[in-house]
Backbone as CSV, one residue per row, in Angstrom:
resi,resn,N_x,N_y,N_z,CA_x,CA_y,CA_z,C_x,C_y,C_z
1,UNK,0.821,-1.199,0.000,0.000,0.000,0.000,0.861,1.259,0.000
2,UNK,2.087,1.291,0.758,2.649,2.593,1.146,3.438,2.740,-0.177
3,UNK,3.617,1.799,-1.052,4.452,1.736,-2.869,3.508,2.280,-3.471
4,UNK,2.347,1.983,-3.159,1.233,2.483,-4.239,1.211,4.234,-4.461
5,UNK,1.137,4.721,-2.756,1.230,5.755,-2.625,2.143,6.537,-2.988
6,UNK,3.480,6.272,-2.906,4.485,6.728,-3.146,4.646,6.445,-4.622
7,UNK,4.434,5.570,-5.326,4.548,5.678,-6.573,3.787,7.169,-7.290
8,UNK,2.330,7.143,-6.971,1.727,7.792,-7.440,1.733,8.945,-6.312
9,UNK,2.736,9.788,-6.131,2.436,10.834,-4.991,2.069,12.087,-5.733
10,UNK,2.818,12.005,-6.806,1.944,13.440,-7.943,0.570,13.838,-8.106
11,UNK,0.186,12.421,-7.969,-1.331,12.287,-8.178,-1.946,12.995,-7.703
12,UNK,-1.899,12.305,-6.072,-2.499,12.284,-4.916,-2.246,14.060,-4.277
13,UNK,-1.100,14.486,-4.780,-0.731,15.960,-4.335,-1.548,16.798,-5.575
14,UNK,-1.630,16.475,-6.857,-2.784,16.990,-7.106,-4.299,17.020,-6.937
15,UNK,-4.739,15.556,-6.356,-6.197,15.356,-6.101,-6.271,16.706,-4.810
16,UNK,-5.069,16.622,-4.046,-5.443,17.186,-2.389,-5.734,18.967,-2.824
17,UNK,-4.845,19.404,-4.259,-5.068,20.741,-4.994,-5.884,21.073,-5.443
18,UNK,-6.484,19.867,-6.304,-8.029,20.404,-6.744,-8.594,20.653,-6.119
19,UNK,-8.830,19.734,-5.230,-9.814,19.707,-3.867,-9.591,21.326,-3.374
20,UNK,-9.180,21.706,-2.884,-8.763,22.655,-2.128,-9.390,24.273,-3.303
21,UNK,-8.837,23.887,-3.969,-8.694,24.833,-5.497,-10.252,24.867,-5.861
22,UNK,-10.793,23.655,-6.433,-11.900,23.825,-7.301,-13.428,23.696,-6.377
23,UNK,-12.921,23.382,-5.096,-14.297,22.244,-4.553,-15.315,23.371,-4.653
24,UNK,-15.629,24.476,-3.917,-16.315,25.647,-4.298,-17.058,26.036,-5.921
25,UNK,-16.301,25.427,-6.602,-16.740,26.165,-8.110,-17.607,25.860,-8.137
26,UNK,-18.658,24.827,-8.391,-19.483,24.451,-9.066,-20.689,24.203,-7.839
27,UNK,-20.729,24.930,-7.264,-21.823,24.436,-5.902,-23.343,25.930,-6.239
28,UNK,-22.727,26.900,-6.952,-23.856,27.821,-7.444,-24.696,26.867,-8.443
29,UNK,-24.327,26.004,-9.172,-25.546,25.485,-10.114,-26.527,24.892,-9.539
30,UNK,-27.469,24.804,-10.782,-28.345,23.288,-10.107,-27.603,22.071,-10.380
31,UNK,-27.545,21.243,-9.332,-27.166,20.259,-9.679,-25.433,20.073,-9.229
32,UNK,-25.304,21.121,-8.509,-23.863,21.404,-7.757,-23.015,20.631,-7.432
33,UNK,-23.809,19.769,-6.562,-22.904,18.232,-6.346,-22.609,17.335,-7.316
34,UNK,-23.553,17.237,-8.167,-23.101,16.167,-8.735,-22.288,16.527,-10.277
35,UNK,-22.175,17.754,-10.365,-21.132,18.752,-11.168,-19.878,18.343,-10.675
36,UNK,-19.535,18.809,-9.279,-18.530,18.758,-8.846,-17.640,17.485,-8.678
37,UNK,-18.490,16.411,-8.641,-18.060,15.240,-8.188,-17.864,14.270,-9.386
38,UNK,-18.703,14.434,-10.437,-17.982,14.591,-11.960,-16.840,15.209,-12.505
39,UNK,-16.764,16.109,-11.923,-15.317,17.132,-12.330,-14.207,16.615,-11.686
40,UNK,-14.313,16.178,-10.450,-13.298,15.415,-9.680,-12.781,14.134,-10.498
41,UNK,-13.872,13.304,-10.669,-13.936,12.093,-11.133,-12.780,12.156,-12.185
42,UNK,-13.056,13.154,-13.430,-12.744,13.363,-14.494,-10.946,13.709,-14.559
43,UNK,-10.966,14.770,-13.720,-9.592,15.346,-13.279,-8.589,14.272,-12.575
44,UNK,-9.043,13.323,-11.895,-8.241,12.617,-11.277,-8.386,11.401,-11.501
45,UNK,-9.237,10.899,-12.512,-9.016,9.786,-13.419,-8.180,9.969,-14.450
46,UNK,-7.897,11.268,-15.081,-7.030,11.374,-15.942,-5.341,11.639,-15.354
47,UNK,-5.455,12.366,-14.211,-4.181,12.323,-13.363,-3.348,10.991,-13.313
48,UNK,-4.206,10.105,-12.735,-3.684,9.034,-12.057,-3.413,8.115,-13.528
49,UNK,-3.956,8.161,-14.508,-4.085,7.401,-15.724,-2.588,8.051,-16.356
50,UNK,-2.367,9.545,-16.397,-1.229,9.922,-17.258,-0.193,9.684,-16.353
51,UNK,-0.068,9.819,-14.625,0.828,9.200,-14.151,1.216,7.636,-14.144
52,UNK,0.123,7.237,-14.373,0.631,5.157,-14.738,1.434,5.186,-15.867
53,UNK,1.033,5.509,-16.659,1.824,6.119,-17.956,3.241,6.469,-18.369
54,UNK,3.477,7.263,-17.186,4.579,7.760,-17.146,5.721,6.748,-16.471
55,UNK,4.855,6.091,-15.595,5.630,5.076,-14.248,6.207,4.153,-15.033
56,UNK,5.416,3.762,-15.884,5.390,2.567,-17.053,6.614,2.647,-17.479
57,UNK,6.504,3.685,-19.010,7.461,4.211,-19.954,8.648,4.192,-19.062
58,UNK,8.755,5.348,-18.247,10.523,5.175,-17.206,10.315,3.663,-16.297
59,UNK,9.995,2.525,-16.055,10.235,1.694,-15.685,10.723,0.677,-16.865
60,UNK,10.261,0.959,-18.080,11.144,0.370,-19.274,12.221,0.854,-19.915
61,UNK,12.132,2.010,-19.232,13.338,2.934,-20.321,14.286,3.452,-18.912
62,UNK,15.129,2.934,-18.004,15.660,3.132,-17.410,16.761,4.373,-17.309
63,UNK,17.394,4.537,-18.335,18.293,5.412,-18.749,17.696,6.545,-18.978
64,UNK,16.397,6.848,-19.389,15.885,8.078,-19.653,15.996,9.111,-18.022
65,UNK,15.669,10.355,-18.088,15.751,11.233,-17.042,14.776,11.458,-16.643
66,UNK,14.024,10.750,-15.716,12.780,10.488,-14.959,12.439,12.175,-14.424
67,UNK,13.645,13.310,-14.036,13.193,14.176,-13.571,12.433,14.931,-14.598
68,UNK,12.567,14.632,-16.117,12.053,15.764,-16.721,10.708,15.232,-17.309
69,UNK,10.513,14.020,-17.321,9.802,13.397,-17.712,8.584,13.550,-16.692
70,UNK,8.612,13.883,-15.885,7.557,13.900,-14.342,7.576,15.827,-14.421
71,UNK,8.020,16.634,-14.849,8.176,17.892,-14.660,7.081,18.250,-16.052
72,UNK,6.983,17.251,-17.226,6.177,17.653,-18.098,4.706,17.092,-17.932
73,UNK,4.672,15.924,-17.771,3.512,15.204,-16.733,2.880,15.998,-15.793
74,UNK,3.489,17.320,-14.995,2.929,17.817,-13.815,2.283,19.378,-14.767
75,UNK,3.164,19.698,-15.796,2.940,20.727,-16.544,1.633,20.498,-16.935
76,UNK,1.452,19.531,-18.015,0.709,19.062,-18.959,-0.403,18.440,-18.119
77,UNK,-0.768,17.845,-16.783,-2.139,17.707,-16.260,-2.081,18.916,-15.366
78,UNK,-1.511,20.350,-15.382,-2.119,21.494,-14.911,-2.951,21.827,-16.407
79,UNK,-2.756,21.907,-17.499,-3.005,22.723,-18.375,-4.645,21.414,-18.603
80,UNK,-4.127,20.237,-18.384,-5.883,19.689,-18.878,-6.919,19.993,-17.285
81,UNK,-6.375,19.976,-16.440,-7.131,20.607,-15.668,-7.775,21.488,-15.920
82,UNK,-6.969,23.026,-16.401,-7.560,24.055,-16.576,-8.288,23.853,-17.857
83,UNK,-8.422,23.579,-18.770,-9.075,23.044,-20.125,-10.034,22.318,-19.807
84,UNK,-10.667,21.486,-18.729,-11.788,20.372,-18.826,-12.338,21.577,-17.468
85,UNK,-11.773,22.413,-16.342,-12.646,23.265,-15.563,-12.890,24.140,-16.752
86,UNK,-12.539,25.155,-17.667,-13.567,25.988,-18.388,-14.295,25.738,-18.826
87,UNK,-14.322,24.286,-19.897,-14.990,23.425,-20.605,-16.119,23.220,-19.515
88,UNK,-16.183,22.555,-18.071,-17.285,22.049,-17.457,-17.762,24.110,-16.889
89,UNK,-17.454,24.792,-16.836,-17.903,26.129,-16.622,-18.892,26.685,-17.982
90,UNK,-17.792,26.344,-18.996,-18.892,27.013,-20.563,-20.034,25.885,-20.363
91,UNK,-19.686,24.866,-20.142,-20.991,23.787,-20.738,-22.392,23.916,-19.438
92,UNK,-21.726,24.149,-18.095,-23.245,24.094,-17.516,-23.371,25.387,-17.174
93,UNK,-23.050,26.539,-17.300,-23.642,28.061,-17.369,-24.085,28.108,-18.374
94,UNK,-24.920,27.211,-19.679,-25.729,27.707,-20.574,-27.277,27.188,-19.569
């Protein structure tokens, strides 16, 4: 259990960000909760999916430089974060 965690600690340090970050957004609609808890779903199914990903690839490719490889991974699920929160903002404020 404590490998699991530690494998995936990017993850998990982003789930604890969203949380913190987004949980508020979506509680003005109708339907607030279950907005939000979709948005979670979404954000940190794709987190944890592009970090397996990554664990993978540098567990076969040993020689590669795991630091930069995890520095674009952390880049690149800030930017779909912010891309799937406007996206769920344009789509249920109509």
């Amino acid at each position: 259990m404590m490998t699991l965690i530690k494998r995936f600690r990017y993850s998990y340090l982003h789930l604890v960000c969203t949380l913190i970050l987004f949980s508020n957004s979506f509680f003005s609609y109708e339907n607030g909760l279950y907005i939000t808890l979709l948005f979670f779903l979404l954000i940190n199914f794709t987190c944890f999916s592009n970090e397996y990903f990554v664990i993978r690839y540098y567990d076969q490719n040993k020689q590669k430089d795991r630091n930069k490889g995890y520095a674009l991974f952390i880049v690149l699920q800030v930017f779909i974060t912010l891309i799937i929160f406007f996206g769920f903002k344009f789509a249920f404020s109509l």
